[in-house]
C-alpha positions as CSV (number, residue, x, y, z in Angstrom):
1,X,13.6,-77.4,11.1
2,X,16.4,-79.5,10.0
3,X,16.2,-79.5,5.9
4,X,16.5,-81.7,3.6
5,X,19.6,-79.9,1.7
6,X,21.3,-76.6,2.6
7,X,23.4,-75.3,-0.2
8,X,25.3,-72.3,2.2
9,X,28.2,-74.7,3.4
10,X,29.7,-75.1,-0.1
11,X,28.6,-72.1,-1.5
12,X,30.4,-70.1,1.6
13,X,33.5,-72.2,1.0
14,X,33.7,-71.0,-2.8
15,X,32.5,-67.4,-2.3
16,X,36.0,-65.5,-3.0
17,X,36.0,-67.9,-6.5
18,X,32.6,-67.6,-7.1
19,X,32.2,-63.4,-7.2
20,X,35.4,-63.1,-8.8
21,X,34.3,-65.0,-12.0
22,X,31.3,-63.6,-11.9
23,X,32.9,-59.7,-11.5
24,X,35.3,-60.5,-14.4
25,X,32.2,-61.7,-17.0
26,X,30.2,-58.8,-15.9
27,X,33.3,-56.6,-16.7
28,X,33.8,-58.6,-20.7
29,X,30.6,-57.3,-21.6
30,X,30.4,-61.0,-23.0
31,X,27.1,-63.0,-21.8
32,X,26.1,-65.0,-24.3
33,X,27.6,-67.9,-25.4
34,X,31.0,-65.7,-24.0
35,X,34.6,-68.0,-23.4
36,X,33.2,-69.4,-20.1
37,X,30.5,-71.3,-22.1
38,X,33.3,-72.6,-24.2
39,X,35.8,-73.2,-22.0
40,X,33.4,-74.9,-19.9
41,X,32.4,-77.3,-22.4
42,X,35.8,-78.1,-23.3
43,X,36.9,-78.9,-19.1
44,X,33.5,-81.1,-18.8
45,X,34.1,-82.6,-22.0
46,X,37.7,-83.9,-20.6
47,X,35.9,-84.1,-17.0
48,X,33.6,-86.7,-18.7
49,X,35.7,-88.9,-21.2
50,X,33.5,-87.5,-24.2
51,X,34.1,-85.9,-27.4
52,X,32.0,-83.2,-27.1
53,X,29.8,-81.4,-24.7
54,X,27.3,-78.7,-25.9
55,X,26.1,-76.4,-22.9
56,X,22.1,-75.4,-22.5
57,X,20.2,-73.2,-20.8
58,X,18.1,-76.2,-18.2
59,X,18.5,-79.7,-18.0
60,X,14.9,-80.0,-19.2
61,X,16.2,-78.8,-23.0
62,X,18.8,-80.7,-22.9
63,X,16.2,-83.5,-23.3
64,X,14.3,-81.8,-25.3
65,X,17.1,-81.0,-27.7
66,X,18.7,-84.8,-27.2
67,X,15.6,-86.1,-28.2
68,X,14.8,-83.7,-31.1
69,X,19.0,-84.5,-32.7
70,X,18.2,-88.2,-32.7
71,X,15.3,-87.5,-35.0
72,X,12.4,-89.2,-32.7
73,X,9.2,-87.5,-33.3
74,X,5.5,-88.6,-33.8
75,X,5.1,-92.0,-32.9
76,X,8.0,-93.3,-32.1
77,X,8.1,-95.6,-28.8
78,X,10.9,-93.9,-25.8
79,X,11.0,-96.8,-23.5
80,X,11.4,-95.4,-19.9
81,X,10.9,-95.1,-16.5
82,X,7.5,-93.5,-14.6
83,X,9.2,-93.1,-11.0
84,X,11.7,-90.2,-11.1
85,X,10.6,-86.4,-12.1
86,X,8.3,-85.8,-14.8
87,X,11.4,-83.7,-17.2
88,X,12.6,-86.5,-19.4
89,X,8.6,-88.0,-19.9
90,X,8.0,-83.8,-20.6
91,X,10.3,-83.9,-23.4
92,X,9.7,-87.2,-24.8
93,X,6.3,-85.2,-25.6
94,X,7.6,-82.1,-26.4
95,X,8.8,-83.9,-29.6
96,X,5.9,-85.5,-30.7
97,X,6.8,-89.1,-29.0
98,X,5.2,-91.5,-27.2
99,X,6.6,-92.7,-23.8
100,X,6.5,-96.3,-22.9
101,X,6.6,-97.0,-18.8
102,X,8.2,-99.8,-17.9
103,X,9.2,-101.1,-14.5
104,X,12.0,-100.1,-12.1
105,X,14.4,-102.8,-10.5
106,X,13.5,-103.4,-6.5
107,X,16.8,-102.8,-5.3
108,X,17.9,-99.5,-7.4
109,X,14.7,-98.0,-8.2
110,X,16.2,-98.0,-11.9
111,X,14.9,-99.0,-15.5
112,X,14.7,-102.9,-15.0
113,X,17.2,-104.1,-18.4
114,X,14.5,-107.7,-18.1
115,X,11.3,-105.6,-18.4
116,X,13.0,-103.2,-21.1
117,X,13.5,-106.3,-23.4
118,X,10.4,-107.5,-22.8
119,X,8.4,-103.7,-24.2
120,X,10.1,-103.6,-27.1
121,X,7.7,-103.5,-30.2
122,X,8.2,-102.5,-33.9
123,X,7.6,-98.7,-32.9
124,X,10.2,-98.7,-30.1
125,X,12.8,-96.3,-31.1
126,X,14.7,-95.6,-27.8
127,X,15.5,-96.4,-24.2
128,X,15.7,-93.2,-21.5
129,X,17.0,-94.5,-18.1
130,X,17.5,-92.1,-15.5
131,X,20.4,-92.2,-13.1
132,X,18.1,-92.0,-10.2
133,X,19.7,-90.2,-6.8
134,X,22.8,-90.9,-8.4
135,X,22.8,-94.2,-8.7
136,X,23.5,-96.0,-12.2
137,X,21.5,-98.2,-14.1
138,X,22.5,-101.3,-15.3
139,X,24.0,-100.5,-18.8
140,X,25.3,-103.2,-20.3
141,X,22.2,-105.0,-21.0
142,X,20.5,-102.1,-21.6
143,X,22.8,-101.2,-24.5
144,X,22.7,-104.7,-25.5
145,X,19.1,-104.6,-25.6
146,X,19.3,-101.3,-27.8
147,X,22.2,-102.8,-30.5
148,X,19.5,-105.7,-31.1
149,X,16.9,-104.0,-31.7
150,X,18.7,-101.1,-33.5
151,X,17.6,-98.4,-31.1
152,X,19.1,-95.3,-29.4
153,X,20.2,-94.7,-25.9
154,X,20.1,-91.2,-24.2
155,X,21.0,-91.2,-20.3
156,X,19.3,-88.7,-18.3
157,X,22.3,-87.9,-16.0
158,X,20.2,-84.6,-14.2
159,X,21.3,-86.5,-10.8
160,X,24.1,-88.4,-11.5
161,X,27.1,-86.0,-12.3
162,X,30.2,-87.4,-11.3
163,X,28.9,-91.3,-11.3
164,X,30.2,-93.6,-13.1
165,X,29.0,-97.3,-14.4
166,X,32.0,-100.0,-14.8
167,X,34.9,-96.7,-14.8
168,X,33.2,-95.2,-17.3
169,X,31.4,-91.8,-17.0
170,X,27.2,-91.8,-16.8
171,X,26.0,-89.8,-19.8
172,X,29.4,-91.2,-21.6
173,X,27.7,-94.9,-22.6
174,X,25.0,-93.9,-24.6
175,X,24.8,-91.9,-27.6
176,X,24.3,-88.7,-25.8
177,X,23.8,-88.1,-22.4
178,X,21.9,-85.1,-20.8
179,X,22.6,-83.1,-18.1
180,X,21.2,-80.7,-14.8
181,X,23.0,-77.8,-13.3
182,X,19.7,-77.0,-11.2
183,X,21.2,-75.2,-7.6
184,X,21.1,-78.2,-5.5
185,X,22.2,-80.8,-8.1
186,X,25.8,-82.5,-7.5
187,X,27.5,-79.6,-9.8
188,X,24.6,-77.0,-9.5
189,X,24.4,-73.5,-10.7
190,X,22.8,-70.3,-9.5
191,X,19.8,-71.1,-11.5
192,X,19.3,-72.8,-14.5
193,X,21.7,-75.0,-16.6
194,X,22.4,-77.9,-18.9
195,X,24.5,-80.0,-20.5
196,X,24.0,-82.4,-23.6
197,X,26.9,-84.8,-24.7
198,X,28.0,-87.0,-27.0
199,X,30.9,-88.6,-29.1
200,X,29.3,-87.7,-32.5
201,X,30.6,-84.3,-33.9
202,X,27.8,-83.9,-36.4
203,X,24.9,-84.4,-33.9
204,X,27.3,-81.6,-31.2
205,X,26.9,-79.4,-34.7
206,X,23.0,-80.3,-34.7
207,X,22.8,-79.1,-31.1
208,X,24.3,-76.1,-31.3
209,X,22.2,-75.2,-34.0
210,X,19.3,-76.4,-32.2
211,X,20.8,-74.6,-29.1
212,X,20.6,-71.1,-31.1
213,X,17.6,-70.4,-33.5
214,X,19.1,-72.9,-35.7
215,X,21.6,-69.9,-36.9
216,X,24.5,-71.0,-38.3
217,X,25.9,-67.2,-38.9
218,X,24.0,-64.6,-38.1
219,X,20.9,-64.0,-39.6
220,X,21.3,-67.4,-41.3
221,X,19.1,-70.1,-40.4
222,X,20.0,-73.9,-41.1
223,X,16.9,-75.7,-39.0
224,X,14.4,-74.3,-36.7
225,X,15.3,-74.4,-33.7
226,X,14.8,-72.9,-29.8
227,X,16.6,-70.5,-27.6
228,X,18.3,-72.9,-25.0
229,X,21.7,-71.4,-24.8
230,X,24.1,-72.2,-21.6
231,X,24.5,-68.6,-20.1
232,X,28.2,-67.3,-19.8
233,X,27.9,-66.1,-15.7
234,X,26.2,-69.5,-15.2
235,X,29.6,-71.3,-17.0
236,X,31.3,-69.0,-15.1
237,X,30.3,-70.4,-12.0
238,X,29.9,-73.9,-13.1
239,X,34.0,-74.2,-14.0
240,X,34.6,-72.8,-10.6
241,X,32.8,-75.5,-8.8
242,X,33.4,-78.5,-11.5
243,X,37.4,-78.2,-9.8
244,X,35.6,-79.0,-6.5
245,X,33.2,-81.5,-7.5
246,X,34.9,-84.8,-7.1
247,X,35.3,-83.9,-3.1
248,X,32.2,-83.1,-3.0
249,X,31.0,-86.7,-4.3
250,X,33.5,-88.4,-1.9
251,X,31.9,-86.6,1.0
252,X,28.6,-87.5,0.1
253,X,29.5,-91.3,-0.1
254,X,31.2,-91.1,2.8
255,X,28.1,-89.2,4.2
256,X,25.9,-91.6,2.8
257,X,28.2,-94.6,4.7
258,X,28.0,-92.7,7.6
259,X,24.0,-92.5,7.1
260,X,23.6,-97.0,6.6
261,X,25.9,-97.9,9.2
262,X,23.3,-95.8,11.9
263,X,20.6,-97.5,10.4
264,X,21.8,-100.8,10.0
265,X,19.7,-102.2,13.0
266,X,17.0,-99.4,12.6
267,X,13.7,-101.8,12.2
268,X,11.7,-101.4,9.3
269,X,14.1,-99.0,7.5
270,X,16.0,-99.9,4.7
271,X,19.1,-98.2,3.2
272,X,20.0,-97.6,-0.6
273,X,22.0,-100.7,-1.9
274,X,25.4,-99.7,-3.6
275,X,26.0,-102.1,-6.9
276,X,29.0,-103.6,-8.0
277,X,29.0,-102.0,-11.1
278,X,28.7,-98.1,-10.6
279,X,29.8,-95.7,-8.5
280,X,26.7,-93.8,-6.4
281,X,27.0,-90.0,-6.5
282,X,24.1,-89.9,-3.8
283,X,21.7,-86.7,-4.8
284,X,19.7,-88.2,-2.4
285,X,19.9,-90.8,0.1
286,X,16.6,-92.6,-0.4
287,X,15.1,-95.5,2.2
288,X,12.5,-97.7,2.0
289,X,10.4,-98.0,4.6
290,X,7.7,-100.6,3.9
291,X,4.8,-101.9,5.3
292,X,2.5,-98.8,5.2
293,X,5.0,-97.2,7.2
294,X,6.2,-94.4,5.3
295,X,3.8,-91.8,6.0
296,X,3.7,-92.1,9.6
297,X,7.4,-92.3,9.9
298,X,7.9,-89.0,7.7
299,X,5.3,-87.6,10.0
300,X,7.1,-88.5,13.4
301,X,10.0,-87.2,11.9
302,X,8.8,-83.7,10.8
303,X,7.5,-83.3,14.5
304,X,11.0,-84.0,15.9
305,X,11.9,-81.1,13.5
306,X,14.1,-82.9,10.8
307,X,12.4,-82.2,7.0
308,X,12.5,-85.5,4.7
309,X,11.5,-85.6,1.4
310,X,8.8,-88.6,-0.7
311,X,10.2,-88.9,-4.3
312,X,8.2,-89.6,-5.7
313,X,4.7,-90.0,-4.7
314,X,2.9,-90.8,-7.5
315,X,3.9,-92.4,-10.5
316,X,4.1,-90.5,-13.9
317,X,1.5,-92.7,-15.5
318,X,-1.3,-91.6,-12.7
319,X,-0.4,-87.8,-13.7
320,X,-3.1,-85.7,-15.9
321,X,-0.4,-84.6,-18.4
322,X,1.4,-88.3,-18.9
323,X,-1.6,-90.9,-18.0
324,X,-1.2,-94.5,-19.4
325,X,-2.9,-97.7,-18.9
326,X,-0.3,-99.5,-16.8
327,X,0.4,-100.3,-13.3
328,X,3.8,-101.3,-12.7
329,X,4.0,-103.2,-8.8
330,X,7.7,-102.2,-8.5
331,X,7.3,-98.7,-9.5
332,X,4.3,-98.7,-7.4
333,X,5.6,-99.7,-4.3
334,X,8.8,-98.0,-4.4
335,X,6.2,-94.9,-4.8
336,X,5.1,-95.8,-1.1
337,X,7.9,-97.1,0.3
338,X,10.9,-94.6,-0.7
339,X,12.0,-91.9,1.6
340,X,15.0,-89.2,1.3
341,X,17.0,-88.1,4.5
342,X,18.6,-85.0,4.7
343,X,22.0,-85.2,2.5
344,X,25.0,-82.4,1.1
345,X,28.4,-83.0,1.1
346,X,29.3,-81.1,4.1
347,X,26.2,-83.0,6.5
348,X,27.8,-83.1,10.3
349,X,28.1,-85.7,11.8
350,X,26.1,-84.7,14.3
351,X,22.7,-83.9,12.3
352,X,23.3,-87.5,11.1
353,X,22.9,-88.7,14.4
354,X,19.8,-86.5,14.7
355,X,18.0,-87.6,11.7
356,X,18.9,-91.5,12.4
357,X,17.6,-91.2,16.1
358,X,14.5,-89.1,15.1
359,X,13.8,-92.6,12.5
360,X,14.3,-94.6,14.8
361,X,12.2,-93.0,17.7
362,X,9.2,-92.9,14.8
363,X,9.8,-96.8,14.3
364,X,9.0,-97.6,17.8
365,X,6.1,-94.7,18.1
366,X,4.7,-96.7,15.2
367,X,4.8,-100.1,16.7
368,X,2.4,-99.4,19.3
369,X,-0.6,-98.9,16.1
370,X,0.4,-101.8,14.1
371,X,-1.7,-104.5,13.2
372,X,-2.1,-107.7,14.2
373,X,0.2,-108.8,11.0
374,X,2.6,-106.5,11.9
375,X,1.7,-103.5,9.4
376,X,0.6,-100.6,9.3
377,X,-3.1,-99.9,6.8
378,X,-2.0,-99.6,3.4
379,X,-3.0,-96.3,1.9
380,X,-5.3,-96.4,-1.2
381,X,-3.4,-96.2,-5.0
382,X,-5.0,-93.4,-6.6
383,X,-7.4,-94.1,-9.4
């Protein structure tokens, strides 16, 4: 089976770099919060355009902690999105908030700026887009949107490392931005890791309070806090491959090029849009494939042996743990319609091929049990 990632092509490349940090941490004697974990945040820091960059132990508290520095807590409205992974809507909870799901733009499968502005209400307190497959949401009116109404803006950036909206860094526009090392993110780890930034030294302070117990000095306690602390052979690894990262973004694009110009005349499949105003880091290259198609295609596919992936497949707010009263038709039908191919940075050529030919083979298997209208029956929305 042909997966959907592979992480052994870059991590063979870096091997020789990779044990060596690792060997000369294990001979400090220094693991936590060790030189690495410093040194690391300084490099991103620069890497980023920000003043400050405060490592944590998953990209999960670095929500949690973002969240928590602002000061939101019990009922304060986090205007967000409901199709991506259910971290960010976790922490917004976590907290004591209360998330607000609002639709996604059709092309981008990002926060929609028009319906933002049109949730706001006296308990809004915040807007959480998420970068989604490394694409970047429209920022400018979101952060227009936010100065009006005197709210805060944190950017979940778990898959969007490297992008950038208008030449500026993602996770760099609002005022913090949180991070994902997870192993098979752009810049990934061997195992858990995080990142929160921000250009405001006394909320950095705050979070590496938060980061530690809330210990100022040991034994000292300032705040309560959690222990979420970056760990030093996890830095250690993560400067080695943040030297290699922007190659690795370039060949995903390229990759990802590679990917729309096969399935420019593929029928019934539609390729991620690029916008004018960011630059795609592609975690994933997601299609649509509409018309009740999706499951049949992914189906076809699997039997020709090539592994796809349906992010996500049910919205957040039809989810025991996050239920709401909404239904959101763009959210919805990128639910049915969205599709990831297989994707890394070092993708043959070749498998390209494969997985483009296998899509289009399930296509024109499918046309033979179409309807008379041309599409497939629409599977049920779950109650």
């Amino acid at each position: 089976m042909l997966p959907i990632v592979t992480l052994e092509p870059q991590t063979r490349a870096v091997h020789s770099e990779l044990m060596s940090a690792i060997e000369k941490v294990v001979a400090s004697g220094r693991f936590i919060l060790g030189p690495n974990v410093s040194a690391f945040e300084q490099e991103v820091a620069e890497y980023l355009g920000v003043g400050h960059a405060v490592g944590v132990s998953s990209g999960t508290d670095a929500l949690v902690l973002g969240l928590r520095v602002l000061g939101l807590g019990p009922g304060d409205e986090v205007l967000t999105t409901a199709f991506t992974f259910q971290a960010h809507v976790e922490a917004i909870l976590q907290v004591g908030a209360v998330p607000v799901f609002v639709d996604i733009d059709a092309k981008t499968f990002n926060l929609s700026p028009e319906h933002v502005a049109a949730a706001i209400t006296p308990a809004t307190r915040a807007i959480l887009p998420v970068h989604l497959f490394g694409q970047a949401a429209d920022m400018d009116p979101l952060l227009e949107t936010a100065q009006r109404h005197s709210l805060v803006v944190i950017e979940d950036c778990a898959q969007s490392f490297g992008g950038d909206y208008k030449g500026r860094s993602l996770g760099s526009l609002g005022k913090i931005g949180c991070f994902s090392f997870y192993p098979s993110k752009n810049l990934g780890a061997l195992g858990d890791a995080g990142l929160v930034v921000t250009d405001d030294p006394v909320l950095a302070r705050t979070l590496m309070l938060l980061r530690s117990h809330g210990i100022s000095e040991r034994y000292r306690s300032e705040m309560l806090g959690y222990n979420a602390r970056l760990d030093e052979l996890q830095a250690a690894v993560l400067r080695v491959k943040l030297k290699y990262v922007n190659q690795w973004n370039a060949d995903r694009r390229e990759a990802a090029r590679y990917y729309s110009k096969l399935l420019a005349d593929c029928k019934g499949i539609v390729p991620p849009c690029e916008t004018p105003y960011g630059t795609h880091t592609y975690h994933r290259y997601t299609v649509r494939i509409p018309g009740g198609r999706r499951e049949g295609v992914a189906e076809k596919v699997r039997e020709a042996g090539v592994e796809t992936q349906v992010c996500y497949p049910t919205p957040l707010y039809r989810q025991a743990p996050f239920r709401a009263p909404v239904c959101l038709p763009e959210t919805e039908r990128a639910t049915r319609e969205a599709l990831c191919l297989p994707l890394w940075a070092e993708i043959p050529r070749g498998v390209q091929e494969r997985v483009a030919e296998s899509l289009r083979s399930a296509q024109l298997t499918l046309e033979d049990k179409e309807s008379p209208n041309g599409e497939l029956a629409m599977p049920p929305l779950d109650s």
